[in-house]
CHARMM internal coordinates of N, CA and C (Angstrom, degrees):
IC EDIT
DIST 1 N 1 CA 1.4500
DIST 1 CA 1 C 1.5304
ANGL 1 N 1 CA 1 C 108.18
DIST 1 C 2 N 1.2977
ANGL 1 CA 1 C 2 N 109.52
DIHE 1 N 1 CA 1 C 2 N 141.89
DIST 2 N 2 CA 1.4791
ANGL 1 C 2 N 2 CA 99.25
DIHE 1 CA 1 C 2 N 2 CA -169.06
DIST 2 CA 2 C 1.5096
ANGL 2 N 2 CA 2 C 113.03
DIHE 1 C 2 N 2 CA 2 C -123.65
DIST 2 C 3 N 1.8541
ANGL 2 CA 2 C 3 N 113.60
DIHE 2 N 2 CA 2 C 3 N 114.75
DIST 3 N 3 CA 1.3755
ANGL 2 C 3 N 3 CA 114.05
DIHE 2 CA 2 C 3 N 3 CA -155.11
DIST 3 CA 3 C 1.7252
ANGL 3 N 3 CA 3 C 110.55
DIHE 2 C 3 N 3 CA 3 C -52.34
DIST 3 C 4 N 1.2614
ANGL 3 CA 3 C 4 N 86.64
DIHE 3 N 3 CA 3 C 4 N 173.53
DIST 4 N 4 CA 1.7131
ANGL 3 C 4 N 4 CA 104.81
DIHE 3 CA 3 C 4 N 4 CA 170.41
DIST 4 CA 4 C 1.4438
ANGL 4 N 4 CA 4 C 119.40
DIHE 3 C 4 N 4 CA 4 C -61.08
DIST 4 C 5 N 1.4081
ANGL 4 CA 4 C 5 N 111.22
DIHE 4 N 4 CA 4 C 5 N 146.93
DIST 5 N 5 CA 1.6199
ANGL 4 C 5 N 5 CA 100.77
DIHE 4 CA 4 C 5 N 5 CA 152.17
DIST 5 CA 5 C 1.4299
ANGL 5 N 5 CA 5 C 129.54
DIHE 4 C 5 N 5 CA 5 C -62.92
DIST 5 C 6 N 0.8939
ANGL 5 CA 5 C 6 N 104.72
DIHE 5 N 5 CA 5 C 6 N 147.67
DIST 6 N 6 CA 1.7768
ANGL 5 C 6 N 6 CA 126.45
DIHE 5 CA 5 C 6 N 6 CA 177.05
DIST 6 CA 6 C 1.7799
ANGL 6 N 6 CA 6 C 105.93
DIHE 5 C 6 N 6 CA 6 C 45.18
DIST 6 C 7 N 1.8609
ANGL 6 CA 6 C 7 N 104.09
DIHE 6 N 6 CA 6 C 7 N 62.60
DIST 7 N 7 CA 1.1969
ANGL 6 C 7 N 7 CA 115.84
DIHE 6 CA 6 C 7 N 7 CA -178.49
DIST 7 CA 7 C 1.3425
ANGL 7 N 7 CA 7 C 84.74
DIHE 6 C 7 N 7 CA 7 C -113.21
DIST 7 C 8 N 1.7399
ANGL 7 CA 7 C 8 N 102.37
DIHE 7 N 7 CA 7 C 8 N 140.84
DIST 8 N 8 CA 1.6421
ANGL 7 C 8 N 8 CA 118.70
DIHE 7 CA 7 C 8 N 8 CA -172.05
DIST 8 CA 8 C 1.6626
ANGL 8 N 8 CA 8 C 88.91
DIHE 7 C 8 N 8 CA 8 C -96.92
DIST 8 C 9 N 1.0646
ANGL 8 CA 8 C 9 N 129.01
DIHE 8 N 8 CA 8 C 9 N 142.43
DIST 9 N 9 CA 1.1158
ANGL 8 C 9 N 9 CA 150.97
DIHE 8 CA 8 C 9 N 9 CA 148.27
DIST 9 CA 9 C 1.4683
ANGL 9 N 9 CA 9 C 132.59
DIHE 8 C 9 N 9 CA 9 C -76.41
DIST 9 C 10 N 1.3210
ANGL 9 CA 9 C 10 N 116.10
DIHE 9 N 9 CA 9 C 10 N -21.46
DIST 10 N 10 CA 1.0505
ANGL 9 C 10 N 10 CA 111.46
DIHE 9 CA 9 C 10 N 10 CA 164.34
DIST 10 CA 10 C 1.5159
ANGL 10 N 10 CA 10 C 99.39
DIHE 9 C 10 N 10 CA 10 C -159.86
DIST 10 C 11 N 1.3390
ANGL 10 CA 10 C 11 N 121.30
DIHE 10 N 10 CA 10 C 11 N 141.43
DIST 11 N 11 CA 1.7230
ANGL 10 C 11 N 11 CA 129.90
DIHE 10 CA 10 C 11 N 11 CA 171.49
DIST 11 CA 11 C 1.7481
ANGL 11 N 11 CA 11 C 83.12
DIHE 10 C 11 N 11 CA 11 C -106.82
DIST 11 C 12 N 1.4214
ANGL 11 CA 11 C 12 N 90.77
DIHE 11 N 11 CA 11 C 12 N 153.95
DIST 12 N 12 CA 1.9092
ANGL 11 C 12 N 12 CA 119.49
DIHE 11 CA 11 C 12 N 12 CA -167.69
DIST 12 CA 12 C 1.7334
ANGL 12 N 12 CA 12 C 88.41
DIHE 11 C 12 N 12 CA 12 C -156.74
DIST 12 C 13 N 0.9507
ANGL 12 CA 12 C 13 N 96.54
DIHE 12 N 12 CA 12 C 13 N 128.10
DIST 13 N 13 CA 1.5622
ANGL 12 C 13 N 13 CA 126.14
DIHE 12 CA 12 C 13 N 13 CA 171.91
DIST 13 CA 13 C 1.6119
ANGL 13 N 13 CA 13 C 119.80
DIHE 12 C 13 N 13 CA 13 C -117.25
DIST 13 C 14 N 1.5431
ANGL 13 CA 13 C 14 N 99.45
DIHE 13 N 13 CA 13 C 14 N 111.68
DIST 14 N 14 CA 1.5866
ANGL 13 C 14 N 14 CA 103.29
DIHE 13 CA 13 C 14 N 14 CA -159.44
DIST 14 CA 14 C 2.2894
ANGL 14 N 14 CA 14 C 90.42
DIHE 13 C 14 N 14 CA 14 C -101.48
DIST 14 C 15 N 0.9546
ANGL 14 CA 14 C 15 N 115.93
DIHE 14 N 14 CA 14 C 15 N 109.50
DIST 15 N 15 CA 1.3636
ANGL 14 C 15 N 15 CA 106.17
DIHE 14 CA 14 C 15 N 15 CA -167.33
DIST 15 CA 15 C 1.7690
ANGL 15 N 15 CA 15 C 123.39
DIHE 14 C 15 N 15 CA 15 C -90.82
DIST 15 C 16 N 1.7867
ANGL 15 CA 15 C 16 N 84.23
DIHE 15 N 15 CA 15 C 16 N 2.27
DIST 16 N 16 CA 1.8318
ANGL 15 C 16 N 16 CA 85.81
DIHE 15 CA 15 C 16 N 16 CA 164.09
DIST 16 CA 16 C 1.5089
ANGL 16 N 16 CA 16 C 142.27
DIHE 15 C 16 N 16 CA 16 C -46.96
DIST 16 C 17 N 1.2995
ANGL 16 CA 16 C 17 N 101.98
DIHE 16 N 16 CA 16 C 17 N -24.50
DIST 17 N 17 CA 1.8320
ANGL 16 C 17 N 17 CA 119.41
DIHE 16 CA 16 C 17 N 17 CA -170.83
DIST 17 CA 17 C 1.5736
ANGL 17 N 17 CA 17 C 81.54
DIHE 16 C 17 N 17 CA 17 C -61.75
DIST 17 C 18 N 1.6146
ANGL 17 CA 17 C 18 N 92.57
DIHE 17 N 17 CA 17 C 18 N -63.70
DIST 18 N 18 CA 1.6169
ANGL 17 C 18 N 18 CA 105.76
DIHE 17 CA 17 C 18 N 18 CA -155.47
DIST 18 CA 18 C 1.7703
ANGL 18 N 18 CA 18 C 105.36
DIHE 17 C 18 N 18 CA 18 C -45.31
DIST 18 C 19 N 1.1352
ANGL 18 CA 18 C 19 N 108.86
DIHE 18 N 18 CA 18 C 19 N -16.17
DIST 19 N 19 CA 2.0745
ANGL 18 C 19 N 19 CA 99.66
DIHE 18 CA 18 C 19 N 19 CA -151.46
DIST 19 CA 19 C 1.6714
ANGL 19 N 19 CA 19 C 81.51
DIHE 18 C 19 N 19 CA 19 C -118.98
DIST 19 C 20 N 1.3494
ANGL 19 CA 19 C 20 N 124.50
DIHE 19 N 19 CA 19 C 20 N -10.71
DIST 20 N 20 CA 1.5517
ANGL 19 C 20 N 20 CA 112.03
DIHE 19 CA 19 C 20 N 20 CA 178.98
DIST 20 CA 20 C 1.8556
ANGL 20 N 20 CA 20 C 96.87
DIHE 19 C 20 N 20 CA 20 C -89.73
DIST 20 C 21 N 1.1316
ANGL 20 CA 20 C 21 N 116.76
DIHE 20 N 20 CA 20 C 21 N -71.04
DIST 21 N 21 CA 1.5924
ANGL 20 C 21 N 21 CA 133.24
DIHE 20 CA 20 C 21 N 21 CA 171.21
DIST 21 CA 21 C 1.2697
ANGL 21 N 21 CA 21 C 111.73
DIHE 20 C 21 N 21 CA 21 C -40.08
DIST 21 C 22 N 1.2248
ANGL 21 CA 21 C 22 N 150.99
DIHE 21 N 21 CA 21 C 22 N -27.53
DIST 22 N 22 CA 1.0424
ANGL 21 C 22 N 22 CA 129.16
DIHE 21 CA 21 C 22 N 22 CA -138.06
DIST 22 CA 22 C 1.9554
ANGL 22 N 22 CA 22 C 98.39
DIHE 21 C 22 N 22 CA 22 C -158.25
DIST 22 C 23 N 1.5431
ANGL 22 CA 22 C 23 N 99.39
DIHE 22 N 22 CA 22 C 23 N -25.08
DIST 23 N 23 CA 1.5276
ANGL 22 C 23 N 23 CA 96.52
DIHE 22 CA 22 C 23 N 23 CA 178.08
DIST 23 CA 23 C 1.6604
ANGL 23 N 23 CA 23 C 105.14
DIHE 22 C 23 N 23 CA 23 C 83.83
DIST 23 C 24 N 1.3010
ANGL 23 CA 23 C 24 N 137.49
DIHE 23 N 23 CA 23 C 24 N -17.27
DIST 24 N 24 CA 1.2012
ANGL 23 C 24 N 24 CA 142.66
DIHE 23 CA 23 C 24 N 24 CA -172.84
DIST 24 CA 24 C 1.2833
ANGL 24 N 24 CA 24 C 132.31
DIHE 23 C 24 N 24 CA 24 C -87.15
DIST 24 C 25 N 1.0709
ANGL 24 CA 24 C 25 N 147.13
DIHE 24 N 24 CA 24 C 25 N 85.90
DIST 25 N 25 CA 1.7490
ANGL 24 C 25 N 25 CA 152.53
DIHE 24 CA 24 C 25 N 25 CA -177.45
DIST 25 CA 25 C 2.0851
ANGL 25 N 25 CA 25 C 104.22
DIHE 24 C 25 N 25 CA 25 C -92.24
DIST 25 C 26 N 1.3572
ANGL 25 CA 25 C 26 N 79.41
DIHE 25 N 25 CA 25 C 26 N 159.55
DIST 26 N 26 CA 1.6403
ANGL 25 C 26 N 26 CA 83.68
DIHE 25 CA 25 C 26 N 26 CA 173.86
DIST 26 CA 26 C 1.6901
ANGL 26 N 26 CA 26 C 108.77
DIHE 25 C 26 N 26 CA 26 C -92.40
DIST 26 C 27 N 1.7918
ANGL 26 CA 26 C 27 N 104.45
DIHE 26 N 26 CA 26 C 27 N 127.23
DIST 27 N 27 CA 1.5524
ANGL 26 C 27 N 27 CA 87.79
DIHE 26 CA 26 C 27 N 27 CA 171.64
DIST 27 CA 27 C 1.5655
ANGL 27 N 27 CA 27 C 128.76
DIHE 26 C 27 N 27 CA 27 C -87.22
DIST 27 C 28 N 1.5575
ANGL 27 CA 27 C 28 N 114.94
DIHE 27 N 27 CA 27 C 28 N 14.09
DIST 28 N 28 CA 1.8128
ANGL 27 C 28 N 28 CA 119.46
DIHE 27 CA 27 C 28 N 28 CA 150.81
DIST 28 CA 28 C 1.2546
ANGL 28 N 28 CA 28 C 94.22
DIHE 27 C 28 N 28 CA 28 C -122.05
DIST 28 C 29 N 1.7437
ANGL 28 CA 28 C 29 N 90.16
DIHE 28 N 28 CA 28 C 29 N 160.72
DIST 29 N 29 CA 1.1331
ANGL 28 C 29 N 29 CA 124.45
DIHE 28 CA 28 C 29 N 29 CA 178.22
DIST 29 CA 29 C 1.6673
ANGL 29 N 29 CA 29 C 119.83
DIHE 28 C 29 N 29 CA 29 C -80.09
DIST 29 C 30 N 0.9711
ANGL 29 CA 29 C 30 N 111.95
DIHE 29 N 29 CA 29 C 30 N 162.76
DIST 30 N 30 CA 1.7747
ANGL 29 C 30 N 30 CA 97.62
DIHE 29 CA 29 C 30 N 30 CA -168.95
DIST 30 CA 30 C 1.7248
ANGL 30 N 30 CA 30 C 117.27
DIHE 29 C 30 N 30 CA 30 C -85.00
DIST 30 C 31 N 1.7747
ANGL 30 CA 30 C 31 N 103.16
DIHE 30 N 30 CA 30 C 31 N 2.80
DIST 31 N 31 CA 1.1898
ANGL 30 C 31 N 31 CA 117.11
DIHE 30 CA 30 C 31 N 31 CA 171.26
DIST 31 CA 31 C 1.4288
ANGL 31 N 31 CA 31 C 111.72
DIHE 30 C 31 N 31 CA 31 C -65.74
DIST 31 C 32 N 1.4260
ANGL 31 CA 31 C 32 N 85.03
DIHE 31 N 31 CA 31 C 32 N -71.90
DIST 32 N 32 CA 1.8983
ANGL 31 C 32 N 32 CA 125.58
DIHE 31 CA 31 C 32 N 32 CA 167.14
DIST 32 CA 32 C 2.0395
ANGL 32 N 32 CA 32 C 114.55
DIHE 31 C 32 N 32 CA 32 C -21.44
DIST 32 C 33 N 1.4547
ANGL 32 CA 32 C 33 N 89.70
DIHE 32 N 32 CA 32 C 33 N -45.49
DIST 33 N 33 CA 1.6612
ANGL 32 C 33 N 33 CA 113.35
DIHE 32 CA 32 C 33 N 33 CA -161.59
DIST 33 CA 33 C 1.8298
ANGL 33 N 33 CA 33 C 94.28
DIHE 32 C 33 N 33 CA 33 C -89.55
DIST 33 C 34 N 1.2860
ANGL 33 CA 33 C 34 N 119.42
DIHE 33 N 33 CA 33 C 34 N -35.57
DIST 34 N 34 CA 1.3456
ANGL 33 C 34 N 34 CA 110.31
DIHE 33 CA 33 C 34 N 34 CA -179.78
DIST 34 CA 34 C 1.4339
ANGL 34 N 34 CA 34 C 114.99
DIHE 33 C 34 N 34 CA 34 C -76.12
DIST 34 C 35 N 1.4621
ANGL 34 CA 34 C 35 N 115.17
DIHE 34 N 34 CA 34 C 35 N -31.48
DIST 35 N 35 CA 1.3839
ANGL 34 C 35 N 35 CA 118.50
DIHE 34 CA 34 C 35 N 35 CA -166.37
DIST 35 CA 35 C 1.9116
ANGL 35 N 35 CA 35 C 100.42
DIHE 34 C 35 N 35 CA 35 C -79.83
DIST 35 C 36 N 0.9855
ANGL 35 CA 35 C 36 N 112.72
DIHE 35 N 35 CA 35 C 36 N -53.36
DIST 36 N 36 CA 1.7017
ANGL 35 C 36 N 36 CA 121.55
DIHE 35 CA 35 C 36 N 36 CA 160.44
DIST 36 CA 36 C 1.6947
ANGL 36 N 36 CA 36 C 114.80
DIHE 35 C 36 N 36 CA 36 C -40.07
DIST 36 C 37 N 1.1746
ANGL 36 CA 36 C 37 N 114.54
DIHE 36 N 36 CA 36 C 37 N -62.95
DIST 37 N 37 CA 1.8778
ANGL 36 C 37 N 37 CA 95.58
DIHE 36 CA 36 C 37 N 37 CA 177.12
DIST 37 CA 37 C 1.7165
ANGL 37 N 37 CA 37 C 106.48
DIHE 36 C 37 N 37 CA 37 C -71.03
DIST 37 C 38 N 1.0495
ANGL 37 CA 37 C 38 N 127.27
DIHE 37 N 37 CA 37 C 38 N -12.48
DIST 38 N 38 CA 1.9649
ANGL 37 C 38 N 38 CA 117.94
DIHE 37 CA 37 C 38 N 38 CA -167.93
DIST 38 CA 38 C 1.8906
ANGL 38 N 38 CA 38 C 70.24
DIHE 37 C 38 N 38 CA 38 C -85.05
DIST 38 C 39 N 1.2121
ANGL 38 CA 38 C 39 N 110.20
DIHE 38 N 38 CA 38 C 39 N -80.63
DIST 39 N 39 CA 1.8651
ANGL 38 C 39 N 39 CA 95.10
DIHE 38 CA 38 C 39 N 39 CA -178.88
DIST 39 CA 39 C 1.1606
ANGL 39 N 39 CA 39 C 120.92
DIHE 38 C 39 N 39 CA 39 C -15.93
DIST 39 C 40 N 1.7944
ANGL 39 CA 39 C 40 N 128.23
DIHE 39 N 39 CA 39 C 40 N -42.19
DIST 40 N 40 CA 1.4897
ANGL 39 C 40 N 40 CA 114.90
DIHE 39 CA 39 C 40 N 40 CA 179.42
DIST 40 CA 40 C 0.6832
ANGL 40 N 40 CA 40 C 117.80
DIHE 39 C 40 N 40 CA 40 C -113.37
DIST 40 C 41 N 0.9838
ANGL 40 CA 40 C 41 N 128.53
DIHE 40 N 40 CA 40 C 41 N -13.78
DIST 41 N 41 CA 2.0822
ANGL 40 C 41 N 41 CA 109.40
DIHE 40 CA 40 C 41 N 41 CA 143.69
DIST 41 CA 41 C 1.6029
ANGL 41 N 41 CA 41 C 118.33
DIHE 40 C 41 N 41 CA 41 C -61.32
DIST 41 C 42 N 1.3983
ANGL 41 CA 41 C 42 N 141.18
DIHE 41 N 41 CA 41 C 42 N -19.33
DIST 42 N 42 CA 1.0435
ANGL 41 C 42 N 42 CA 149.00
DIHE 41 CA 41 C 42 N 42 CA 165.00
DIST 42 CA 42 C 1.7147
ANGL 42 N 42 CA 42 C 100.63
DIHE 41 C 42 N 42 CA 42 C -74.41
DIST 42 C 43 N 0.8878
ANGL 42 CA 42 C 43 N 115.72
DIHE 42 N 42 CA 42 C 43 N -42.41
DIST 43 N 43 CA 1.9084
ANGL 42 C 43 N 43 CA 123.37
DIHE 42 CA 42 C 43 N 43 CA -179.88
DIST 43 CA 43 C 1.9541
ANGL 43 N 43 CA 43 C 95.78
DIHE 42 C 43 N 43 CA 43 C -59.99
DIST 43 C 44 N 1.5269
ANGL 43 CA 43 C 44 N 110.75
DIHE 43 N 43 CA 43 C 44 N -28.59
DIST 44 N 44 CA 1.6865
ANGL 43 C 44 N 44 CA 88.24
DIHE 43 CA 43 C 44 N 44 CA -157.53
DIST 44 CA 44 C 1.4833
ANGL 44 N 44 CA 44 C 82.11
DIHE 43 C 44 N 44 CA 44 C -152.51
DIST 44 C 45 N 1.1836
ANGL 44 CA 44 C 45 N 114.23
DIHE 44 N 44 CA 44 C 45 N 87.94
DIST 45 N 45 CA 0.8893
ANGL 44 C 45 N 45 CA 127.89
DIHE 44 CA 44 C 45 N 45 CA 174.40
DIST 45 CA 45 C 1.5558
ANGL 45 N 45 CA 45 C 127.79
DIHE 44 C 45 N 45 CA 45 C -95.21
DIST 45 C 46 N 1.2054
ANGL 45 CA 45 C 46 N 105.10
DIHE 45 N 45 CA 45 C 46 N -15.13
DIST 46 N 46 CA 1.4973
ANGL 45 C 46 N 46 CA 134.67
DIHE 45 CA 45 C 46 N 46 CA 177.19
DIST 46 CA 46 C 1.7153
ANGL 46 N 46 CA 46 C 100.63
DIHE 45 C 46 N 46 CA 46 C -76.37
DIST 46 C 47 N 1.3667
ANGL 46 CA 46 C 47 N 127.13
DIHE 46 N 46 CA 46 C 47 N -63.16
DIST 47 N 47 CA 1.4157
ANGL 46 C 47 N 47 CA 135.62
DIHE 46 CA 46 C 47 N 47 CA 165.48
DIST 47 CA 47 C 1.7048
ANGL 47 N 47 CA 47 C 105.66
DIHE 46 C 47 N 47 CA 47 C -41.81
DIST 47 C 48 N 1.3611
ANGL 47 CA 47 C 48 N 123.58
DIHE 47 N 47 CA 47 C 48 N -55.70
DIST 48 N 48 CA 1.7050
ANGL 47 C 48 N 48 CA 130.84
DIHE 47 CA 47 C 48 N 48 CA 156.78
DIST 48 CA 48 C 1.3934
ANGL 48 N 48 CA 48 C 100.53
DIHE 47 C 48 N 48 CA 48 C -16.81
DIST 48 C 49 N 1.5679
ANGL 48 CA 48 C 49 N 105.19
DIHE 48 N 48 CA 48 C 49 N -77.87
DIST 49 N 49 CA 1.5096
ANGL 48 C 49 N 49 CA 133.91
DIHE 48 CA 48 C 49 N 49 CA -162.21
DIST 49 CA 49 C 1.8243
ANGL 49 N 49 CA 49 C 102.48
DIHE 48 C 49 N 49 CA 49 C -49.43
DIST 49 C 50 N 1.6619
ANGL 49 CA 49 C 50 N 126.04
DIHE 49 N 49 CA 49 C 50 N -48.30
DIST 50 N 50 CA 0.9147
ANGL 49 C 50 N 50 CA 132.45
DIHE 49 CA 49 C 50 N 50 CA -159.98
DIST 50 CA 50 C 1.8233
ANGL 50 N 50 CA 50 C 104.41
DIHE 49 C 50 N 50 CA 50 C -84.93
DIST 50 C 51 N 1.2817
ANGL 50 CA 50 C 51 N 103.60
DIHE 50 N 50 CA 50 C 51 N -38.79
DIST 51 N 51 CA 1.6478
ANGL 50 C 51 N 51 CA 109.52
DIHE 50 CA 50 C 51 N 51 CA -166.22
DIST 51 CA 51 C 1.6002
ANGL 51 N 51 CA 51 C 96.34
DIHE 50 C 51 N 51 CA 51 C -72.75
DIST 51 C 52 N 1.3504
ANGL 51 CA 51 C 52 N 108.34
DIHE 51 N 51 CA 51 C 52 N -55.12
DIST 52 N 52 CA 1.8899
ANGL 51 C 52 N 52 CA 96.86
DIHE 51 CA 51 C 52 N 52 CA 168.26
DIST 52 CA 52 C 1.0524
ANGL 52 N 52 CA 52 C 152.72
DIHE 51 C 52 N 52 CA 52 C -56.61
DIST 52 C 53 N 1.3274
ANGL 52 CA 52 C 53 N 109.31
DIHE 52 N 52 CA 52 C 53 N -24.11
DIST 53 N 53 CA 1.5911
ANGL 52 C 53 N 53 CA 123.18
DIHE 52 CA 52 C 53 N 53 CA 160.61
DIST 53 CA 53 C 0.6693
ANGL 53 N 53 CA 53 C 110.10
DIHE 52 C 53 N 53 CA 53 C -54.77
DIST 53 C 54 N 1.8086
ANGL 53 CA 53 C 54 N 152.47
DIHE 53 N 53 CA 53 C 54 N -29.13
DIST 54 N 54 CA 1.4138
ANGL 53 C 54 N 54 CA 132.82
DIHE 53 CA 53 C 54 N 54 CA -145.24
DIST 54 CA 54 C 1.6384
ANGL 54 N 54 CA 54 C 127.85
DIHE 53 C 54 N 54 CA 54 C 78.37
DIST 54 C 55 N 1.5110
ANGL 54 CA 54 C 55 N 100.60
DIHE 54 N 54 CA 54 C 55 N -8.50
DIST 55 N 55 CA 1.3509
ANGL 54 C 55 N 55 CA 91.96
DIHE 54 CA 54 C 55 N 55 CA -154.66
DIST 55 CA 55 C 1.8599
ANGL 55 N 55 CA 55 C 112.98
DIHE 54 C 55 N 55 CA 55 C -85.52
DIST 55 C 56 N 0.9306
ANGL 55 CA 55 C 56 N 106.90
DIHE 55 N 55 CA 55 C 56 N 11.78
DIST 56 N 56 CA 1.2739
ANGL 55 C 56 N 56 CA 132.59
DIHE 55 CA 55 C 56 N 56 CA 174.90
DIST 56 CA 56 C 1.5313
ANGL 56 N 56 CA 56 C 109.47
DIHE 55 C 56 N 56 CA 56 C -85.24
DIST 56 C 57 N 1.2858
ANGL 56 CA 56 C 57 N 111.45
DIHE 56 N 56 CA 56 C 57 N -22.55
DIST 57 N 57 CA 1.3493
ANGL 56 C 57 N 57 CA 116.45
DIHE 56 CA 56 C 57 N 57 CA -176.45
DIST 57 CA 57 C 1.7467
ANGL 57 N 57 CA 57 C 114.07
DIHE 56 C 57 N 57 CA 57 C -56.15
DIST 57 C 58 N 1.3221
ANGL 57 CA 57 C 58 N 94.21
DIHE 57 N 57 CA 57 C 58 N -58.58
DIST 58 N 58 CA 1.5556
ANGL 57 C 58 N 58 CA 108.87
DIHE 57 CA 57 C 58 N 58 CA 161.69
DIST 58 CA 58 C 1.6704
ANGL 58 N 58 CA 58 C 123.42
DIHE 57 C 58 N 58 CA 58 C -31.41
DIST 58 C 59 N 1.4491
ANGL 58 CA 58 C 59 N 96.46
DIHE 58 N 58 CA 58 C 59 N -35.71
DIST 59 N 59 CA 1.6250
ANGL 58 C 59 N 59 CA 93.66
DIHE 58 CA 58 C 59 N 59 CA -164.68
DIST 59 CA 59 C 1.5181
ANGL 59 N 59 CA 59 C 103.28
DIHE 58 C 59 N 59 CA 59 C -78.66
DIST 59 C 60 N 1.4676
ANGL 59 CA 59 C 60 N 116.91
DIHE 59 N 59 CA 59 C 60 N -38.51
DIST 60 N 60 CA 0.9461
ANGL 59 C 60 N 60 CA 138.20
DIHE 59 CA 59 C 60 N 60 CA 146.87
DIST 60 CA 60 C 1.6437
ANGL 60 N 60 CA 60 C 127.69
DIHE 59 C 60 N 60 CA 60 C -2.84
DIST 60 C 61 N 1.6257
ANGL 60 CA 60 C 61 N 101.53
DIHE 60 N 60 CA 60 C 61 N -76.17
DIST 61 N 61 CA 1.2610
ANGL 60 C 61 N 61 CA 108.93
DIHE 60 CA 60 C 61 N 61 CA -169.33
DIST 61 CA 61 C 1.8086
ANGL 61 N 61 CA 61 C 99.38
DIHE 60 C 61 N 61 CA 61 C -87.56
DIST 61 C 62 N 0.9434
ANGL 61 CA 61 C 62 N 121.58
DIHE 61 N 61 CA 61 C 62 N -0.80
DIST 62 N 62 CA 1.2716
ANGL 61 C 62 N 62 CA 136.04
DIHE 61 CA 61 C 62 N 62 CA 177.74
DIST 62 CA 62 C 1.7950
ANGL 62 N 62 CA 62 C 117.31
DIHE 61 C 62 N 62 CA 62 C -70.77
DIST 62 C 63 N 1.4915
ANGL 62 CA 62 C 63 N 89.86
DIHE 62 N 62 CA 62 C 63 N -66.15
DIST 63 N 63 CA 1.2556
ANGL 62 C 63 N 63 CA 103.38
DIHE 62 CA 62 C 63 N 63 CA 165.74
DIST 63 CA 63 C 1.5940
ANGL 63 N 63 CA 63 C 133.19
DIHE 62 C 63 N 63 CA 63 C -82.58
DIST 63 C 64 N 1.2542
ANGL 63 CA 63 C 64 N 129.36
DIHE 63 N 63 CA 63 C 64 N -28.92
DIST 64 N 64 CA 1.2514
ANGL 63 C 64 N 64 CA 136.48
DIHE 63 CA 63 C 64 N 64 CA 127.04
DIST 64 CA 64 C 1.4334
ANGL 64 N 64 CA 64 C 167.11
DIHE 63 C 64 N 64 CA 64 C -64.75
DIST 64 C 65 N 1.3821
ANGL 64 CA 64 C 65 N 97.68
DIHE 64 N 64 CA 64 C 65 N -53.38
DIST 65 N 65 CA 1.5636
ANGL 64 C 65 N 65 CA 111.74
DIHE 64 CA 64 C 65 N 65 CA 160.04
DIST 65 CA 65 C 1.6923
ANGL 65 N 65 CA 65 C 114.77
DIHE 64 C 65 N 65 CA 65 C -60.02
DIST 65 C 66 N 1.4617
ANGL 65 CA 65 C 66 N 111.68
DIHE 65 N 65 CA 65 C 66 N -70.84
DIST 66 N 66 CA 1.5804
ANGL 65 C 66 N 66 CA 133.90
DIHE 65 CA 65 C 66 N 66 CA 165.00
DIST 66 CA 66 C 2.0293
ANGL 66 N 66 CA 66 C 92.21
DIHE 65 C 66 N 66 CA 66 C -14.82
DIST 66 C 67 N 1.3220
ANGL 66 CA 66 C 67 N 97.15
DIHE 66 N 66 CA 66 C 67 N -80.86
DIST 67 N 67 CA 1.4668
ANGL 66 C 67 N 67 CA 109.43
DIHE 66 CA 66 C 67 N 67 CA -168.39
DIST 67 CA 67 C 1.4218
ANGL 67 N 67 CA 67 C 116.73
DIHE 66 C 67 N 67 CA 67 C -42.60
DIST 67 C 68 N 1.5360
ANGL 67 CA 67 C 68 N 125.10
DIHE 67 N 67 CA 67 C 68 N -46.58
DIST 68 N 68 CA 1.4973
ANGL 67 C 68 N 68 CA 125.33
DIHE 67 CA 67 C 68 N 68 CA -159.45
DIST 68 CA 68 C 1.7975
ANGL 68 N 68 CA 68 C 85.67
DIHE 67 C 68 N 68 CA 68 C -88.67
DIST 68 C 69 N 1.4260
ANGL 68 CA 68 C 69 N 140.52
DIHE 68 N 68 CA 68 C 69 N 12.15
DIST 69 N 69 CA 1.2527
ANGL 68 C 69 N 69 CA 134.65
DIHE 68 CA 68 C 69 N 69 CA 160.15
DIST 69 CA 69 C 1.4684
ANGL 69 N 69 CA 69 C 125.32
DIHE 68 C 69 N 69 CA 69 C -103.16
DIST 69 C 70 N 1.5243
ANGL 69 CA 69 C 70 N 84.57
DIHE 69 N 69 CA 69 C 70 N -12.63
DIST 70 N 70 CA 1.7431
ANGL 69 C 70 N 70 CA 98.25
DIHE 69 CA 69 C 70 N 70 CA 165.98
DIST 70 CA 70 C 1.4907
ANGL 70 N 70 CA 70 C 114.85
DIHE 69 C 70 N 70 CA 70 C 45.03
END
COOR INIT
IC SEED 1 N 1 CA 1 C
IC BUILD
C-alpha cells in the first residue's frame, strides 16, 4: 500500500523552548508515563466499561439538554 502525501512519519518533540520559556520540564519520563496510564486504565476498567457504552449519555441529556428545555 503506498502511503499518502505529506504523511509525517514520525513527530519528535524537542522540549527546550518549553524548559527555557516557561521554566517547565516533565517530572516522568514518557516511558515511565506510558506504563502508568495502561496501569490505569487496567486499574478501572469498569469506568473504561461505563465511558464507552454511552451510557452516560443519558445523564447528560438529563442534566443538561432536559434542563435548557425547561
Amino acid at each position: 500500500m503506498k502511503d499518502r502525501k505529506g504523511h509525517d512519519r514520525r513527530y519528535a518533540i524537542d522540549p527546550t523552548k518549553t524548559k527555557n520559556e516557561l521554566g517547565w520540564s516533565a517530572k516522568t519520563s514518557f516511558d515511565e508515563g506510558i506504563i502508568k496510564t495502561v496501569k490505569w486504565y487496567l486499574d478501572n476498567s469498569k469506568w473504561l466499561e461505563e465511558i464507552t457504552s454511552g451510557a452516560y449519555e443519558d445523564y447528560y441529556k438529563k442534566m443538561y439538554i432536559d434542563r435548557e428545555r425547561g
